[in-house]
N, C-alpha and C positions, 0 to 999 in steps of 0.2 A: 392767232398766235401772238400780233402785237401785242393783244391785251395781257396775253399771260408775261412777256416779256418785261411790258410796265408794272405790274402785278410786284414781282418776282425783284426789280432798280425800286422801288419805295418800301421795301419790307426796313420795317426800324433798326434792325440788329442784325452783327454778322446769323446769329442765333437765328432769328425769324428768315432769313435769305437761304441756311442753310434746310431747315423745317419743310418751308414752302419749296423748296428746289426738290426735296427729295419727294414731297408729295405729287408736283407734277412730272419730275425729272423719271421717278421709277415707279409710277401708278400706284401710291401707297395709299391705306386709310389713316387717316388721325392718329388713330389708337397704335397702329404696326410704327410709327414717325414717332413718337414719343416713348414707347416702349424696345425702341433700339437699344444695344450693347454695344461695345466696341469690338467683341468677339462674331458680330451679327456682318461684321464688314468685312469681307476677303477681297484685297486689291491684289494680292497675284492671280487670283482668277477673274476681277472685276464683277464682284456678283455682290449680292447682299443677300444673304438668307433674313428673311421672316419665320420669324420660327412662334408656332402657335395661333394665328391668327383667327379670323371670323370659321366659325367650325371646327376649330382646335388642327388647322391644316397646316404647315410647312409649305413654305413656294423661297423661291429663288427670283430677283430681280437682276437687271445690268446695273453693274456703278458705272453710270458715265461719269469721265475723267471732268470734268465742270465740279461733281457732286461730290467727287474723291478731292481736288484740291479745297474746295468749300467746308469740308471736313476737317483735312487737316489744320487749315484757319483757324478752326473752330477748337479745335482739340486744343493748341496753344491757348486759346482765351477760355475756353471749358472754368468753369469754377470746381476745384477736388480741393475743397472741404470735407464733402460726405465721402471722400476715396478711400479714408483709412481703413482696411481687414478687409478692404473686396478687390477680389481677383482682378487683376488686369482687364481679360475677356469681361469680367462681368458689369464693367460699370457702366451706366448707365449714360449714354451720350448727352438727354438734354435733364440733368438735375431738377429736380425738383426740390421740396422740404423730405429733413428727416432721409436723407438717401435713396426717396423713389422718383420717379419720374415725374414729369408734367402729366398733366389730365388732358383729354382729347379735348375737352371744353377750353382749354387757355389755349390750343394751338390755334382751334378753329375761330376763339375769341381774337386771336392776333390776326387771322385770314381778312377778318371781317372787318376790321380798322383798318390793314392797310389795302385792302381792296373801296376803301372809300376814302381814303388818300388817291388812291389811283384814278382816282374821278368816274370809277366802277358805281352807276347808279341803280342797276335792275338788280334785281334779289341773286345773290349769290351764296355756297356756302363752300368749303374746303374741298367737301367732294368734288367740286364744278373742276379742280387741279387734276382730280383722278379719271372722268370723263374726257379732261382736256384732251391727257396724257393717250386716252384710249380711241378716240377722236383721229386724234394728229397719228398716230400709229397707223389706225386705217386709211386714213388719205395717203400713207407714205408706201400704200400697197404691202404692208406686212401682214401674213395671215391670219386671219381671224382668230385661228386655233393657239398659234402662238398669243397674241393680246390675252386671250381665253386664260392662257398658261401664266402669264406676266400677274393678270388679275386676280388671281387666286378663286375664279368662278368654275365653279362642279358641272354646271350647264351650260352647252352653247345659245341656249336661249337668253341669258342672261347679258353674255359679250354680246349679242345680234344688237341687243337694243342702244349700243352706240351705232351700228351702223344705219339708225334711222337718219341720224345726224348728217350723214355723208353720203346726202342724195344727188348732189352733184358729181359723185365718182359714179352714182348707179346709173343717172343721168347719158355718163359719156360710156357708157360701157356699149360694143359693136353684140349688136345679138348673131349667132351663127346664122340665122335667115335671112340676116345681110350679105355674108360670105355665098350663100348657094346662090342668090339673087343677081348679088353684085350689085346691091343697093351702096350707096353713101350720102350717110347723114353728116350733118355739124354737129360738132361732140357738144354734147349736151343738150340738144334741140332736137325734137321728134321730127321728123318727117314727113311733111304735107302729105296726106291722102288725095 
């Protein structure tokens, strides 16, 4: 989690702080992070709809309040040039040229600079944010099914394959043939035979 901490204090711009926060903040993809609206944000329910995403799906994430005030920041410095004749709801949080969006390529192009600012040397890529995000959720004991739900994944096999990550929770986990037993082990350490 330090790394993503550092990751997240070197990003160049309120803009790149705001991007990367929401990709590891609410388990986004590239594309759902740059194709946000300001209609897409509901702070009296603290949620963000995704609307359309990989599979043409709708999912709902949490606005943590970190990502809500980082927004508003942002909203004041926003550039609305391209604002004129679009709706309120509709405009586009990170501008691009011509009144569309950034491309998934300049978000992940910004990840990738400031994760080697960060003194980040192994291969990374934006996704590594949404992993993180799904990563840190399991270790925090939240259920699988929910991340499932957060993720916008059709299959539980799909979430499982972050908990390969977090074999140290599978590690410390008491099997019930400890309980009938009345064995105890040290969490995380098998059990001499």
């Amino acid at each position: 989690m330090f790394t993503i901490k550092r990751i997240l204090a070197m990003a160049p711009s309120l803009k790149a702080r705001v991007m990367l926060s929401l990709a590891y903040g609410c388990g986004m993809r590239a594309g759902e992070v740059v194709r946000l609206k300001v209609g897409d944000i509901d702070s009296d329910q603290e949620i963000i709809r995704i609307v359309q995403s990989k599979g043409r799906k709708d999912r709902i994430v949490m606005l943590p309040v970190d990502i809500l005030s980082l927004l508003r920041d942002w909203w004041k410095e926003r550039p609305t040039g391209q604002d004129k004749d679009v709706p309120a709801p509709e405009r586009v949080l990170f501008p691009g040229y011509r009144g569309k969006h950034l491309s998934a390529r300049q978000i992940s192009r910004l990840f990738k600079e400031t994760a080697r600012e960060a003194g980040i040397t192994k291969p990374v890529t934006l996704h590594t944010l949404r992993h993180s995000f799904a990563t840190h959720l399991l270790e925090r004991g939240v259920d699988i099914r929910v991340i499932q739900a957060l993720l916008g994944h059709s299959k539980l096999t799909t979430t499982a394959r972050y908990a390969s990550v977090a074999t140290g929770m599978i590690a410390a986990v008491d099997s019930p043939l400890d309980d009938l037993n009345g064995a105890k082990r040290k969490k995380g350490k098998p059990k001499p035979s």
